[in-house]
MDAnalysis code that builds the backbone (N, CA, C; Angstrom):
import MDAnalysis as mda
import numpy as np

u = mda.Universe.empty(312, n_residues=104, atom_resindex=np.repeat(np.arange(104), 3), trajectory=True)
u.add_TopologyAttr("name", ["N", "CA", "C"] * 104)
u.add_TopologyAttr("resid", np.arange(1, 105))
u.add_TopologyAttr("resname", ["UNK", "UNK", "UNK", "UNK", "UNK", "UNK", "UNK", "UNK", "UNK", "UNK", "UNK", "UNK", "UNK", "UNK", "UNK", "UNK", "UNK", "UNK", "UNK", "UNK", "UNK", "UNK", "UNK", "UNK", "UNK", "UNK", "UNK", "UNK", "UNK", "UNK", "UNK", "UNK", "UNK", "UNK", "UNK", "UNK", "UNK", "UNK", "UNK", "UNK", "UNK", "UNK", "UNK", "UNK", "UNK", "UNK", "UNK", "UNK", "UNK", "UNK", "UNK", "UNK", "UNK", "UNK", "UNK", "UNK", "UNK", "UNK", "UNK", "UNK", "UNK", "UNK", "UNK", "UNK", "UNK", "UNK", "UNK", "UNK", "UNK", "UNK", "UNK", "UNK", "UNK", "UNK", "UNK", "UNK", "UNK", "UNK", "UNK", "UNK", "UNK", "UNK", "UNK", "UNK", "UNK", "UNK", "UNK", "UNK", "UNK", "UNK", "UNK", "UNK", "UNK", "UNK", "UNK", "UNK", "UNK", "UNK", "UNK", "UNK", "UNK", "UNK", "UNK", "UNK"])
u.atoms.positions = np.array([
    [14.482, 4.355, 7.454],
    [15.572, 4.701, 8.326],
    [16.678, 5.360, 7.530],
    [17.533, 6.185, 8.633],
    [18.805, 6.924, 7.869],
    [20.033, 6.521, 8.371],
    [21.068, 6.712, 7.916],
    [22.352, 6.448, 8.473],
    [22.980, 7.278, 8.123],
    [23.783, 8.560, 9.426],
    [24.710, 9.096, 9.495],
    [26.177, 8.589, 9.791],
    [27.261, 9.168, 9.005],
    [28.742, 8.539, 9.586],
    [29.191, 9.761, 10.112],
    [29.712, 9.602, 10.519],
    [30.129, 10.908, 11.658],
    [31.658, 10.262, 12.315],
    [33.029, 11.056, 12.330],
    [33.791, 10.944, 12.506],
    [34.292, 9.310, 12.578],
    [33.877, 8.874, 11.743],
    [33.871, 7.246, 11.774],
    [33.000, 6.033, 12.403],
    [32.136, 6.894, 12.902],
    [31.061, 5.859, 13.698],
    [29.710, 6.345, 12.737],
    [28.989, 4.863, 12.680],
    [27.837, 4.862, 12.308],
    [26.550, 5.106, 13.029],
    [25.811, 6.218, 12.927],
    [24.606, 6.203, 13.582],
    [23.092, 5.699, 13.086],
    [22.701, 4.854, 13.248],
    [21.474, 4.982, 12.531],
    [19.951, 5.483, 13.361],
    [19.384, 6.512, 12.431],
    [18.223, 6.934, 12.811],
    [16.938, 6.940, 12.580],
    [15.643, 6.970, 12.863],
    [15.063, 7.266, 12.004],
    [13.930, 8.134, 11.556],
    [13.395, 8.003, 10.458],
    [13.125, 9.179, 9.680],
    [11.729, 10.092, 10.080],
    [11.439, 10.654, 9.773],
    [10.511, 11.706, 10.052],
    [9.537, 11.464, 8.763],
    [8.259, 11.542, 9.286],
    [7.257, 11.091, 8.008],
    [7.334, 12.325, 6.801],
    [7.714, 13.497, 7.589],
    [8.104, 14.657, 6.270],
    [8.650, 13.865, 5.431],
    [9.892, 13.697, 6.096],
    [11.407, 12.964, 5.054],
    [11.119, 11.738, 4.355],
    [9.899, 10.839, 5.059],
    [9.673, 9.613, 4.333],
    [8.730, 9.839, 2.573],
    [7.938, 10.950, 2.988],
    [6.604, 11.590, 2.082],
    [7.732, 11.954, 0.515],
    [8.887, 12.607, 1.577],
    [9.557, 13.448, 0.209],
    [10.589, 12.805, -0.550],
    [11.171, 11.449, 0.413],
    [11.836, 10.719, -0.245],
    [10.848, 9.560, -1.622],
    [10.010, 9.584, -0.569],
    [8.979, 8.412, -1.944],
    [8.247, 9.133, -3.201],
    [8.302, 10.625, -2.925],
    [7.421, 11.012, -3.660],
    [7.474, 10.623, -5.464],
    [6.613, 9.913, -6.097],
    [6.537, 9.960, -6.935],
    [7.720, 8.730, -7.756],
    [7.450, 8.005, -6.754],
    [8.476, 7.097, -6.830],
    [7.188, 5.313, -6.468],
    [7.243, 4.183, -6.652],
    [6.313, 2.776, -6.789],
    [6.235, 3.097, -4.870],
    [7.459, 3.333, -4.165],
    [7.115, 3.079, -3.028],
    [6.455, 4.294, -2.298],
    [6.017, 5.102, -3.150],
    [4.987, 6.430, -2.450],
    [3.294, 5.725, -2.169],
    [3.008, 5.198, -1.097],
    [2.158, 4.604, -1.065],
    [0.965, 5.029, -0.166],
    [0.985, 6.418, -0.501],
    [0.127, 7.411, 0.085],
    [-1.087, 7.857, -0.478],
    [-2.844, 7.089, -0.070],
    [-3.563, 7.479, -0.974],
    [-4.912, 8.051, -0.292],
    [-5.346, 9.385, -1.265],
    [-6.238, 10.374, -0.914],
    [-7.752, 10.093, -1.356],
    [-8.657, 9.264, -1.066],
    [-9.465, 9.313, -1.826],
    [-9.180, 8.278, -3.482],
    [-8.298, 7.443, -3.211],
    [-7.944, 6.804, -4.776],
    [-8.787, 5.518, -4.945],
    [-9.180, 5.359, -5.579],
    [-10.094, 3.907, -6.532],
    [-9.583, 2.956, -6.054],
    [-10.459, 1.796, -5.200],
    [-9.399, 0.342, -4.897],
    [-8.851, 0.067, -6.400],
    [-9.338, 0.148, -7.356],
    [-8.574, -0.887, -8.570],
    [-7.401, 0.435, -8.708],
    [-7.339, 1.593, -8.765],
    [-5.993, 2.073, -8.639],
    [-4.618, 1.736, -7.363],
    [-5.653, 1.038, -6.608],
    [-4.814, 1.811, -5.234],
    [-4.141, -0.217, -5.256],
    [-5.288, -1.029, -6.238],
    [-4.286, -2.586, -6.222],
    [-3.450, -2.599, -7.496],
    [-3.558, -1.548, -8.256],
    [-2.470, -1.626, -9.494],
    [-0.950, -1.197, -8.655],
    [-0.684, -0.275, -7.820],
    [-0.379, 0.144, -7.055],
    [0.849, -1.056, -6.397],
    [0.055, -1.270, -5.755],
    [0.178, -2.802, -4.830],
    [0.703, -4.061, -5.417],
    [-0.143, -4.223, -6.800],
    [0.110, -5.540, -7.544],
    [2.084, -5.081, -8.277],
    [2.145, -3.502, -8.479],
    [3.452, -3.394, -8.789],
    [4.633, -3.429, -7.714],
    [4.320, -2.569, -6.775],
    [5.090, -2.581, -5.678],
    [5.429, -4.185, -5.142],
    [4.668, -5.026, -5.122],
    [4.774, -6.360, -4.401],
    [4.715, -7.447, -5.445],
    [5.017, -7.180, -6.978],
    [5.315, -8.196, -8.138],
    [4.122, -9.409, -7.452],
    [2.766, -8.668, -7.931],
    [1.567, -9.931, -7.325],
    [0.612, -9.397, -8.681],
    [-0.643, -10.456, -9.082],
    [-1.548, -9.884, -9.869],
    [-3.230, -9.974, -8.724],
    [-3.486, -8.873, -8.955],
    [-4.483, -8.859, -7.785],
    [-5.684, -8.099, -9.138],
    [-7.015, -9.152, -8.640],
    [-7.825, -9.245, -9.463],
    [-9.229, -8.743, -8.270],
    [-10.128, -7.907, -8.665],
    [-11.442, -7.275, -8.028],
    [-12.697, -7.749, -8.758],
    [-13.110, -8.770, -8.101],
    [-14.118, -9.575, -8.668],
    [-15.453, -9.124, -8.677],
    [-16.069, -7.968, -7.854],
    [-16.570, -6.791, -8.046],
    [-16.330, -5.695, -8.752],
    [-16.742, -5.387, -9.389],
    [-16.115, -4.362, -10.890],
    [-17.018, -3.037, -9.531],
    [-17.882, -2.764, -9.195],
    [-18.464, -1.919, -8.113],
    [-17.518, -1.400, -6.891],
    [-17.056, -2.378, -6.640],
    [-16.004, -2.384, -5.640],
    [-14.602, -1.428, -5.586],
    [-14.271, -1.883, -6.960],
    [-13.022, -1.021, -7.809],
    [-13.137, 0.417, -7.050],
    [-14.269, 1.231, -7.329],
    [-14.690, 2.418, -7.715],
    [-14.354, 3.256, -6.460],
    [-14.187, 2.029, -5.159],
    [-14.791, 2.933, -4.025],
    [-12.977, 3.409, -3.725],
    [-13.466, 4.564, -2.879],
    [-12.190, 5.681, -2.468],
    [-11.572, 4.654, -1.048],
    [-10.311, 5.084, -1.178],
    [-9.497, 4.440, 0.019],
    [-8.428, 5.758, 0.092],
    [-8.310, 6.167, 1.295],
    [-7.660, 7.078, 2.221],
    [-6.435, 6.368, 3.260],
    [-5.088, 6.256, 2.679],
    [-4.383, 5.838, 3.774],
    [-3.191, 5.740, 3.032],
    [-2.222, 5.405, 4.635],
    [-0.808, 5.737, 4.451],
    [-0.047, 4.590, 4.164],
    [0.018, 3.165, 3.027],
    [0.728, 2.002, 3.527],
    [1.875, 2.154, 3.214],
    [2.845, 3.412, 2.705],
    [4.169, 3.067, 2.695],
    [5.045, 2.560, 3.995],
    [5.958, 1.789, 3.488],
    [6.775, 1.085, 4.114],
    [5.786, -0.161, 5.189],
    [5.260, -0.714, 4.289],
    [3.311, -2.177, 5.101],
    [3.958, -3.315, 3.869],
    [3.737, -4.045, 4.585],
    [4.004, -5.543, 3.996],
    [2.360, -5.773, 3.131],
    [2.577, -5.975, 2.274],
    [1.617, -7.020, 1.588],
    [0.249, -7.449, 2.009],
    [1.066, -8.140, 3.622],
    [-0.775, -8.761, 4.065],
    [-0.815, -7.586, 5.083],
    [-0.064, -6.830, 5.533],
    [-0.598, -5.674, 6.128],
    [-1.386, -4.471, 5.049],
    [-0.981, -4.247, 4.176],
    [-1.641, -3.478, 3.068],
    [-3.447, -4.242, 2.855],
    [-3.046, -5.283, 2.484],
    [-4.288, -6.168, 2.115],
    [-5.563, -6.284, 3.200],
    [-4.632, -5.958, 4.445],
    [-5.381, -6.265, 5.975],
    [-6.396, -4.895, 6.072],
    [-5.343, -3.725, 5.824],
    [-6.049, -2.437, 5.777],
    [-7.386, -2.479, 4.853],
    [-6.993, -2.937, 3.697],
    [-8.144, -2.655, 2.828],
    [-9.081, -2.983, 3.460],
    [-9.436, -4.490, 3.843],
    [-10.565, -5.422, 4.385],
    [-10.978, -4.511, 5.322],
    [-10.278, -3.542, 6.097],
    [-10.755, -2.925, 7.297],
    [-11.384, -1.279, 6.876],
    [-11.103, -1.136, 5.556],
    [-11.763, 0.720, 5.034],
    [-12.747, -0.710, 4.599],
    [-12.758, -0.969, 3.441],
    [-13.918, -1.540, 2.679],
    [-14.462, -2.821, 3.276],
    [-15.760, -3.004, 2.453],
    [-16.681, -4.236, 2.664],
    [-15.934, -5.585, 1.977],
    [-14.208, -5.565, 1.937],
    [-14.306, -6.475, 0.596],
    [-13.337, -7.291, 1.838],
    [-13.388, -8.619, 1.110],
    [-11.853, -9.772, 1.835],
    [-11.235, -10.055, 0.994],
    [-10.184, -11.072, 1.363],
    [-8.965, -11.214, -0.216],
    [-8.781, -12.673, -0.109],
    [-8.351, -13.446, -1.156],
    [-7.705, -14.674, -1.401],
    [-6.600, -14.287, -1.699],
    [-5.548, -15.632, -1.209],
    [-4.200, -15.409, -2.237],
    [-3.537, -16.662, -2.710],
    [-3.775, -17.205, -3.812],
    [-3.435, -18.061, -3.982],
    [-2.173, -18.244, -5.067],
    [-0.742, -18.477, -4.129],
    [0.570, -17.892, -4.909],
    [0.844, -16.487, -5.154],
    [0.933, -15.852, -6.574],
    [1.361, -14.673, -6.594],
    [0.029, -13.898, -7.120],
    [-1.322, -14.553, -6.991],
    [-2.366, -13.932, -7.429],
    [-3.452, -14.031, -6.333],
    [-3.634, -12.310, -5.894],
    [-5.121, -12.288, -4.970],
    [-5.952, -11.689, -5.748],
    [-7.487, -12.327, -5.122],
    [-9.068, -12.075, -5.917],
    [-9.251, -10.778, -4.291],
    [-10.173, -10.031, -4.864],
    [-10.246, -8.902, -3.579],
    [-11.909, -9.416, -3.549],
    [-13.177, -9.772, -2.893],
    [-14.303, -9.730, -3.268],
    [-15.079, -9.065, -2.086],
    [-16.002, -8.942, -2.696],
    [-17.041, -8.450, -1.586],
    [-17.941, -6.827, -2.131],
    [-18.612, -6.251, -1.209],
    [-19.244, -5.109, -1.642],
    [-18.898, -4.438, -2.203],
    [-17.705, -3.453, -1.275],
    [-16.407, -2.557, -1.340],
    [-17.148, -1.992, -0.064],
    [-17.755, -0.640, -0.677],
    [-18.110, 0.669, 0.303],
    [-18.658, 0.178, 1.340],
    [-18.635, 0.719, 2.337],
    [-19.687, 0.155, 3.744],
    [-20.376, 1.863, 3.714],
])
């Protein structure tokens, strides 16, 4: 979201996925991925959300994930994965295990 002030009043609006793409770009919360490696796309994740997330399938790692989770909570991020890939998650405290196939 944005906030304009304008002759003393506050408006708030919000943003346009252009404006969201170009504000994150290249920044922990750019969480936009093309084809990227689950074990890239939970290094990612494990920084953005101060968690250690471990892929108990080393196979799994490898496979491509396509999607948009900037501005996704945690177990919404985590939810997505389970739903591209073959894998589920534990979380026990500040550490999730990802397991399963990966690729379907």
């Amino acid at each position: 979201q944005k906030a304009i002030c304008a002759n003393g009043k506050m408006e708030k609006l919000s943003l346009a996925q252009s404006e969201v793409s170009t504000a994150t770009a290249n920044t922990e919360y750019n969480m936009q991925f093309n084809d990227m490696a689950l074990s890239e796309v939970a290094k990612k994740i494990s920084k953005k959300f101060n968690v250690e997330i471990t892929i108990a399938n080393e196979q799994a790692g490898q496979c491509g994930i396509t999607g948009d989770f900037t501005d996704r909570s945690l177990e919404y991020s985590l939810q997505l994965i389970t739903e591209i890939l073959d894998v589920h998650y534990s979380q026990n405290g500040n550490v999730i295990t990802i397991t399963g196939n990966g690729c379907k």
